[in-house]
C-alpha positions as CSV (number, residue, x, y, z in Angstrom):
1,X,2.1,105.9,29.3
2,X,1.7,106.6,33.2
3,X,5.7,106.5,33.5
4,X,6.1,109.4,30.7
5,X,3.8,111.2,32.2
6,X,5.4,111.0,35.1
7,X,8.8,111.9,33.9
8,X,7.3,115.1,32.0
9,X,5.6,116.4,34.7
10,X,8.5,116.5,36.9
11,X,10.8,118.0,34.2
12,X,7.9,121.0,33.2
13,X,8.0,121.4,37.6
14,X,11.4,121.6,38.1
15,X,11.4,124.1,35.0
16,X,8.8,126.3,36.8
17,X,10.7,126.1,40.3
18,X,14.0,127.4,38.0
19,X,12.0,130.1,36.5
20,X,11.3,131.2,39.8
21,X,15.1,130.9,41.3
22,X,15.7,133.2,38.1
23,X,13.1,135.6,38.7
24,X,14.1,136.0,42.5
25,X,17.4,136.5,41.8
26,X,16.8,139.1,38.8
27,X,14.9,140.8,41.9
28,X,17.9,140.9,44.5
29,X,19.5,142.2,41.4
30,X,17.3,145.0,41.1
31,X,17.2,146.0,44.5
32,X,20.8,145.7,45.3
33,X,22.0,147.8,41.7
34,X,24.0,146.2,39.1
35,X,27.4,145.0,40.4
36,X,26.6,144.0,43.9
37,X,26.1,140.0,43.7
38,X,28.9,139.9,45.4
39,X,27.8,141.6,48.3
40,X,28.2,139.5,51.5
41,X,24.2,138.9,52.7
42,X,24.6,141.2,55.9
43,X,24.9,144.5,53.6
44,X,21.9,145.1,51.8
45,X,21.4,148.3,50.2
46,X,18.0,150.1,48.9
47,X,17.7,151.1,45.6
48,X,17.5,154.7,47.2
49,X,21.3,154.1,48.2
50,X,22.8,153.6,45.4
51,X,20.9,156.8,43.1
52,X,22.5,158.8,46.1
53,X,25.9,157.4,45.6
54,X,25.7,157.5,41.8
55,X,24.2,161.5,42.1
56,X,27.1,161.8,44.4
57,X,29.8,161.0,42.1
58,X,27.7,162.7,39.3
59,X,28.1,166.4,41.2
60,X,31.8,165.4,42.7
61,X,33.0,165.1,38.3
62,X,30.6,168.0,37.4
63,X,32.6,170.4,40.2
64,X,35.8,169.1,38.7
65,X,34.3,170.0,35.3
66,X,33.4,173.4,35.9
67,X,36.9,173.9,37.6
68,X,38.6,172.2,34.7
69,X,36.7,174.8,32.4
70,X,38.0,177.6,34.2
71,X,41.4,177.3,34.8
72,X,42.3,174.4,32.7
73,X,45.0,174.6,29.7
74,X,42.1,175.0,27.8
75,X,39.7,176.9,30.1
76,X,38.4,180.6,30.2
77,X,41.2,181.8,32.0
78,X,43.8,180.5,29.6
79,X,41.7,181.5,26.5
80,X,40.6,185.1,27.3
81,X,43.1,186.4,29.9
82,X,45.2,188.3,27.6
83,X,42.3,189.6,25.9
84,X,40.6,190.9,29.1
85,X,43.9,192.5,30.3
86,X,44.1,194.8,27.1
87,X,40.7,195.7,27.4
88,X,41.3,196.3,31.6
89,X,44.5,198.1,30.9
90,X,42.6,200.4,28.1
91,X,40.0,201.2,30.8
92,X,42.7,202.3,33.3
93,X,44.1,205.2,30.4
94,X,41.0,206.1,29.7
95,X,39.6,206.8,33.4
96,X,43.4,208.3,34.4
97,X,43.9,210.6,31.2
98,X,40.2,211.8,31.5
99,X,40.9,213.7,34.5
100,X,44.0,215.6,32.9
101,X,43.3,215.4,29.0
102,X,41.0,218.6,29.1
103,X,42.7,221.0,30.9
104,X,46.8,219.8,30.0
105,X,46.0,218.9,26.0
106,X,42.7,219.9,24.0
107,X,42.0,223.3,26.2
108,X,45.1,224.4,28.6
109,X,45.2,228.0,29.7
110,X,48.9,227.8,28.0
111,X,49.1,225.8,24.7
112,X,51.4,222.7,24.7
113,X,54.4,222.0,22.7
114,X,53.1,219.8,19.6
115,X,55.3,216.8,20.5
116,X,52.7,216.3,23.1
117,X,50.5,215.4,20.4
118,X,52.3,213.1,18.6
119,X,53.2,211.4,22.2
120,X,49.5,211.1,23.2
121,X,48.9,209.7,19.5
122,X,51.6,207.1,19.4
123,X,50.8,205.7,22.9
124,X,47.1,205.7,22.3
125,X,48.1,203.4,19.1
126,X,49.9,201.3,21.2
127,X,47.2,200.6,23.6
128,X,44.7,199.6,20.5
129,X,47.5,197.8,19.1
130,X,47.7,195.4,22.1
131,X,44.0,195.1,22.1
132,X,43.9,193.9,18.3
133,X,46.5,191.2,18.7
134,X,45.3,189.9,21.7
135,X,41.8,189.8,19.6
136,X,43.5,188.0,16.5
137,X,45.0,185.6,18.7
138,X,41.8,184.8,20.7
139,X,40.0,184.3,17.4
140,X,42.9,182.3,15.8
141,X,43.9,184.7,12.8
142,X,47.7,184.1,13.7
143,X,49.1,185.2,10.2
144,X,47.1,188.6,10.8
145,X,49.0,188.4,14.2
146,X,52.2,188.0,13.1
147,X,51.6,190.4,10.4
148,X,50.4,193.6,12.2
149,X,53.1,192.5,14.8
150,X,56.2,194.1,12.7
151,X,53.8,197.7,12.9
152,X,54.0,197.5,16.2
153,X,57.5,196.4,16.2
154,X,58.1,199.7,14.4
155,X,55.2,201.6,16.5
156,X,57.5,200.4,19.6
157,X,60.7,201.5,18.1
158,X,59.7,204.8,17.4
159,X,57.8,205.2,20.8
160,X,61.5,205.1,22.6
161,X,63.0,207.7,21.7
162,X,59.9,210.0,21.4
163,X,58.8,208.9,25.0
164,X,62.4,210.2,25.9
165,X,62.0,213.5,23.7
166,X,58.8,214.5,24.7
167,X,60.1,214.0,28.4
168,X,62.5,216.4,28.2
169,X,60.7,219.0,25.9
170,X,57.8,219.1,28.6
171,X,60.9,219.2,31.5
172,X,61.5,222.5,30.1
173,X,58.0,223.5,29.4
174,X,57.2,222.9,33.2
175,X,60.0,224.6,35.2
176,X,60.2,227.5,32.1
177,X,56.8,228.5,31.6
178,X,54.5,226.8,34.7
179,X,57.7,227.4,37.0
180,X,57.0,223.3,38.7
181,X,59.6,222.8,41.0
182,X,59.9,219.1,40.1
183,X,59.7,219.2,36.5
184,X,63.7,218.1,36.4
185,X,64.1,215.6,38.8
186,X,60.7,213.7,37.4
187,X,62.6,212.8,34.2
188,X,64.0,209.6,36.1
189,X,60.4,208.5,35.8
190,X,59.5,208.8,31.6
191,X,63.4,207.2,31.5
192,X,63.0,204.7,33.2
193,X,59.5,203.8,31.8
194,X,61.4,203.6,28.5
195,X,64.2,202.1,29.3
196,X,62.3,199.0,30.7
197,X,59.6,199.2,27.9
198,X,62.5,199.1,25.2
199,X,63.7,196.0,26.6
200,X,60.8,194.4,27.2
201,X,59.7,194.9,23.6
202,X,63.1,194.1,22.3
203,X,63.6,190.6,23.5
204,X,59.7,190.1,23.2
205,X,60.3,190.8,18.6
206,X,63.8,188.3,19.6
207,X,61.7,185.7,20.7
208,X,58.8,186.3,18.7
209,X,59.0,182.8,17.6
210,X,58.4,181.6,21.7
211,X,55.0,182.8,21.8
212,X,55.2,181.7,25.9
213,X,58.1,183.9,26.1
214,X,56.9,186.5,23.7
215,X,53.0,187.1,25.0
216,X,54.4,187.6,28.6
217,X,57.1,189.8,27.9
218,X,54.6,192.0,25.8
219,X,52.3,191.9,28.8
220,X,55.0,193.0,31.0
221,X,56.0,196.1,28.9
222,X,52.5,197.7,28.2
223,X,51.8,197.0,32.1
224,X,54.7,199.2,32.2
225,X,53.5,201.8,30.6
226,X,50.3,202.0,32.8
227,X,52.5,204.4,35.5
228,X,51.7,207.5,33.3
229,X,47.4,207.0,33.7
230,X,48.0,205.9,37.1
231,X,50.1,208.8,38.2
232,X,46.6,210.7,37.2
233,X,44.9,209.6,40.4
234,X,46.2,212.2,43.0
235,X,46.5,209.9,45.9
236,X,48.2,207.2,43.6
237,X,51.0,210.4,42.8
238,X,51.1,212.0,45.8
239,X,52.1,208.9,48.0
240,X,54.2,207.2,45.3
241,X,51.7,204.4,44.7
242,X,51.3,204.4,41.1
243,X,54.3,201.7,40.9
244,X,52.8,199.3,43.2
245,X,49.3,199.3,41.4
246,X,51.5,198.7,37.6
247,X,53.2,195.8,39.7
248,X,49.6,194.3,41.1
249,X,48.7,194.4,37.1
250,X,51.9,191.9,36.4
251,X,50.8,189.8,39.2
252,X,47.6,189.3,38.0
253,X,49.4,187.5,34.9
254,X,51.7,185.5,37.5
255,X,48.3,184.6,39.0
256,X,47.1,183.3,35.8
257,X,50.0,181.1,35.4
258,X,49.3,179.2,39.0
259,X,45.7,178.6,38.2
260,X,46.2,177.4,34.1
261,X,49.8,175.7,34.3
262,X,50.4,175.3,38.0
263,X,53.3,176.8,37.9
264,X,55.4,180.5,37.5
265,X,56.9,180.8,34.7
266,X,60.3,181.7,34.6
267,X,60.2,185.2,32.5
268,X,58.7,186.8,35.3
269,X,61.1,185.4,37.5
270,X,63.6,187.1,35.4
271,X,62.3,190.6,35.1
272,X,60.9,191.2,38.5
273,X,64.1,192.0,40.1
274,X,64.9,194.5,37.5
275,X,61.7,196.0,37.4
276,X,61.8,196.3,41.1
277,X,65.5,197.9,41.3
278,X,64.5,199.9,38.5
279,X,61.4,201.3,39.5
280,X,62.7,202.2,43.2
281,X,65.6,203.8,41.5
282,X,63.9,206.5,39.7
283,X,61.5,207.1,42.6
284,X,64.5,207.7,44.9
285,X,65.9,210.1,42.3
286,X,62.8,212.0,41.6
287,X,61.8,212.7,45.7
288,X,65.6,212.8,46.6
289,X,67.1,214.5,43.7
290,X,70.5,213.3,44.4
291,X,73.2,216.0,43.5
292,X,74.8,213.5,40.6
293,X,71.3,213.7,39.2
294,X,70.8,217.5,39.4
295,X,73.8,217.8,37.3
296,X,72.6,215.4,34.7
297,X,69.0,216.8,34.4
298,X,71.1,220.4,34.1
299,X,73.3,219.0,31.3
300,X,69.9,217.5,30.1
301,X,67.8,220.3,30.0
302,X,70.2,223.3,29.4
């Protein structure tokens, strides 16, 4: 009996002394964070340590997150830029045709010719056109998209040749009744601005099916049409500025590509040299007035 006893009071001893080992170790545990048994002795680190290593890394992904969320393929910046240019580039007719719309269209000392009208009305349509489809696209209503796309197929295709027209109806309205001295020359200007706009808006219904290549070319030719409300700010006209603020407007959509795809993409390589050529063409002819050009305005106009 004495010999048992023996034998099961060292086992229930050497059962407490484990306990112990266990609950020292499940200590070191605790203080050294999950994953560091393997911690050589010498590096001991306090609970305090590791929250500010964990916190760390917690802040370092939520920066990337909040990054991600901005310029990411699916971020704000890809979602809503589109959107927010129409609704900038509205905002820039607005504020340049307000300082002109009184005193040229609804209450001029000499009445307009009524193609004026119709080229304020078409243009105007044009603007809330671009607004509406960047809207449908924003809130996924594609097949309204693609359906009010062929009006302004045909809103674009009559906007051509009536941007021309009007141009050269108030040509002869200037030099005839308010005697400007540039009125001729200027008609490089509304050319070109159609010229590039048909273009644009041509290959942009060819490719309607590339909505990369469609979207941008879309953006590029109502950006192109922004000349005519910036040409309203005196300075802008007066120094031959109103060019270089419609290119800053492009740039911010080649800006939009480096943040969301991290990378240019290739329409705009395309069409900036002719919009550049083009656009410092019809300047040149306008303020220089070129004798080849004087007889064409003449042939034009008269």
């Amino acid at each position: 009996m004495r010999g048992r006893r023996k034998k099961w009071g060292t086992r229930i001893l050497l059962l407490s002394e484990s306990e112990k080992d266990d609950e020292l170790g499940a200590r070191r545990v605790c203080s050294r964070g999950p994953g560091d048994e393997n911690r050589s002795p010498g590096s001991s680190l306090t609970m305090s340590t590791v929250n500010v290593e964990r916190v760390g890394a917690a802040i370092s992904s939520g920066k990337k997150l909040g990054t991600t969320s901005f310029t990411g393929r699916n971020g704000i910046l890809c979602r809503y830029f589109y959107f927010a240019m129409s609704l900038l580039l509205a905002a820039i007719v607005v504020d340049g045709f307000k300082r002109t719309v009184n005193e040229n269209l609804f209450h001029p000392a000499i009445p307009r010719p009524f193609i004026l009208w119709i080229h304020a009305s078409a243009f105007t349509a044009w603007v809330i056109f671009f607004i509406s489809q960047s809207a449908l696209v924003r809130v996924r209503k594609v097949s309204w998209h693609r359906s009010i796309g062929w009006f302004g197929a045909g809103l674009a295709a009559l906007m051509v040749p009536l941007g021309v027209a009007t141009a050269i109806v108030m040509a002869r309205f200037d030099t005839v009744q308010l005697h400007l001295p540039d009125a001729e020359p200027f008609l490089s200007i509304p050319f070109y601005d159609m010229i590039a706009f048909g273009v644009c808006i041509a290959l942009a219904i060819y490719w309607r099916t590339k909505p990369e290549l469609h979207r941008r070319l879309i953006f590029i030719a109502t950006c192109g049409l922004m000349d005519a409300a910036l040409g309203r700010f005196a300075y802008l006209f007066d120094n031959n500025l109103f060019f270089p603020c419609l290119d800053l407007l492009i740039v911010l959509g080649v800006t939009r590509d480096l943040l969301v795809d991290r990378r240019v993409h290739k329409v705009y390589f395309y069409v900036a040299p002719f919009l550049i050529v083009g656009q410092s063409l019809s300047v040149y002819m306008w303020r220089s007035n070129p004798a080849w050009w004087q007889g064409i305005t003449r042939a034009i106009l008269w």
